[in-house]
C-alpha positions in Angstrom: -19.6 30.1 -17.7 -21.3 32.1 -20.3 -23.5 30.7 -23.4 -21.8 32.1 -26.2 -22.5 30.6 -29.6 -20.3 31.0 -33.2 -22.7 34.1 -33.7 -22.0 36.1 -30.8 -18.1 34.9 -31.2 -18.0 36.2 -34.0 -19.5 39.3 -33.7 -17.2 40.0 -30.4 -14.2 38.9 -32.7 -14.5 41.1 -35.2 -15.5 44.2 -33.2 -11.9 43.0 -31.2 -10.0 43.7 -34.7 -11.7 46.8 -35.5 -10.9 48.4 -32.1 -7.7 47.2 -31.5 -6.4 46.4 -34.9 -4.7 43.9 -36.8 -1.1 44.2 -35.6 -1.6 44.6 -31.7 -4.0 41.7 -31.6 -2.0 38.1 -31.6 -0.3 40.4 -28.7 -3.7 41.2 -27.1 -5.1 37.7 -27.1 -1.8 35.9 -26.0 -1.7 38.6 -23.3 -6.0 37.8 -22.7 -4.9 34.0 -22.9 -2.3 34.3 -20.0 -4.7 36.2 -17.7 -7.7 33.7 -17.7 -5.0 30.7 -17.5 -4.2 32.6 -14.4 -7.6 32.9 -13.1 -8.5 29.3 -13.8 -4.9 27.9 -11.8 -6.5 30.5 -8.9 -10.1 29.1 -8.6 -8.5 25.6 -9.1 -6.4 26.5 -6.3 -9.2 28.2 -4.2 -11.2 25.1 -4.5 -8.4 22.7 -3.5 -8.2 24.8 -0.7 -11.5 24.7 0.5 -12.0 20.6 0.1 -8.8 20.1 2.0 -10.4 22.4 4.9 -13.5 20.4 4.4 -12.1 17.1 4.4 -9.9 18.8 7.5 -13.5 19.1 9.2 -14.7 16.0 8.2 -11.8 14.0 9.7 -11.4 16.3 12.9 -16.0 15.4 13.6 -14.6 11.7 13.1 -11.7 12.0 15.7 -13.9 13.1 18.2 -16.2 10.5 17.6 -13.8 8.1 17.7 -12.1 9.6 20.9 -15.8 9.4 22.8 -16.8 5.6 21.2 -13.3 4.5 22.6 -13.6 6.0 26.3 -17.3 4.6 26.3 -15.9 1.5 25.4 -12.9 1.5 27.7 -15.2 2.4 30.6 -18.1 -0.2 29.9 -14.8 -2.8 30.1 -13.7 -1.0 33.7 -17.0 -1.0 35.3 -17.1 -5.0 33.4 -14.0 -5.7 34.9 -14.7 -4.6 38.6 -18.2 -6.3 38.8 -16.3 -9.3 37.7 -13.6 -9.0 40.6 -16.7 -8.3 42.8 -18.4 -11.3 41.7 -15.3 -13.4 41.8 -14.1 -12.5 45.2 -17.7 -13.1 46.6 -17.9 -16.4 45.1 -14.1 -17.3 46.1 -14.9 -16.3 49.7 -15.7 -19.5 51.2 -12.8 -21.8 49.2 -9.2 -22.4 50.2 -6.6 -22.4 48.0 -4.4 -24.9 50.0 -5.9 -28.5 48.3 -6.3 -26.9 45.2 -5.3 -29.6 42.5 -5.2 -29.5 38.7 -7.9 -31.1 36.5 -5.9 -32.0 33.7 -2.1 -32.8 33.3 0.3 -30.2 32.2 1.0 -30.3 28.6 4.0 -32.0 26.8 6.8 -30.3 26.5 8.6 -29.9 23.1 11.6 -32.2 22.8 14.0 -31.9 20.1 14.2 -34.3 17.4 17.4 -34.5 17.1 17.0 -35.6 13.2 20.7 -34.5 11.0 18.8 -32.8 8.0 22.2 -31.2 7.2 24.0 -34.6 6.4 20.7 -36.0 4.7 21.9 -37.6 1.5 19.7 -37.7 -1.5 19.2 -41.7 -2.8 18.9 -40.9 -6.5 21.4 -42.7 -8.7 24.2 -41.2 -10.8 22.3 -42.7 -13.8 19.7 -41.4 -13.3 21.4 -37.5 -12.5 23.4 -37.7 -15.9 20.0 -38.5 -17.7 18.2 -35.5 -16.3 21.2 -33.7 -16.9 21.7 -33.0 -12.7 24.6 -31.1 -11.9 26.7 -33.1 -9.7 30.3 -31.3 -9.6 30.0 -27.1 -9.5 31.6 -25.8 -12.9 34.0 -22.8 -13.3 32.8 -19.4 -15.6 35.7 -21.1 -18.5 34.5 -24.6 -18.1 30.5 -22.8 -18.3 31.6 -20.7 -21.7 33.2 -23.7 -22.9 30.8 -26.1 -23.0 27.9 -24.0 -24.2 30.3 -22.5 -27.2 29.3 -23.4 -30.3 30.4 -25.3 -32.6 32.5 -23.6 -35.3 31.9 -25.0 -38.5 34.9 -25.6 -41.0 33.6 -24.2 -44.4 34.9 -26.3 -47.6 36.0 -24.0 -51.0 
């Protein structure tokens, strides 16, 4: 904003104290301080303001460009669409449709396996489970806290 140095600070500082004096001016500056925070939160707010109405702007120019590309677009694939029919139905005019026959066969239809994943048993031994330490029966919260207690140690006087 301004180019103020410690000179010119200074100088403005203590011709501040010499006018006002010394026991109005923590009131003055506090009162100076609130102001200009005030001013700063406005132009803040005054340039939020005028980027949101420019991005606003910005967004609305796109729209419309959008809007025009897509009706271009949707009537290049209309007037596409009609010269096809056009060329279809000329080239169609001369064949019957009654000894029309397929050129491939229709495809395969999908046929359950019929495979019983639910009753699929695992083949692992029991040996093998209490090695790896597989849990084979489902154990209760008391049988849980009981087998991972531990071990209370009897101390000898």
């Amino acid at each position: 904003m301004f180019d103020l140095d410690f000179s010119k600070i200074a100088v403005v500082s203590a011709v501040a104290l010499v006018v006002i004096g010394p026991e109005r001016l923590p009131s003055v500056a506090r009162t100076m301080g609130t102001m200009i925070g005030k001013a700063k939160r406005y132009v803040a707010d005054v340039k939020a303001e005028v980027n949101r109405t420019m991005e606003l702007d910005e967004l609305k120019k796109m729209k419309e460009t959008m809007e025009t590309a897509a009706r271009d677009v949707e009537h290049s694939v209309h007037t596409a669409a009609s010269d096809f029919e056009k060329d279809w139905s000329e080239t169609t005019a001369g064949l019957s449709s009654d000894h029309y026959e397929p050129l491939a066969p229709p495809p395969p239809t999908y046929e359950n396996p019929g495979k019983k994943w639910r009753l699929k048993r695992g083949a692992v031994p029991h040996w093998y489970k209490a090695r790896q330490g597989v849990r084979t029966k489902a154990l209760s919260g008391a049988a849980r806290v009981a087998r991972f207690r531990p071990v209370k140690r009897s101390e000898h006087v």
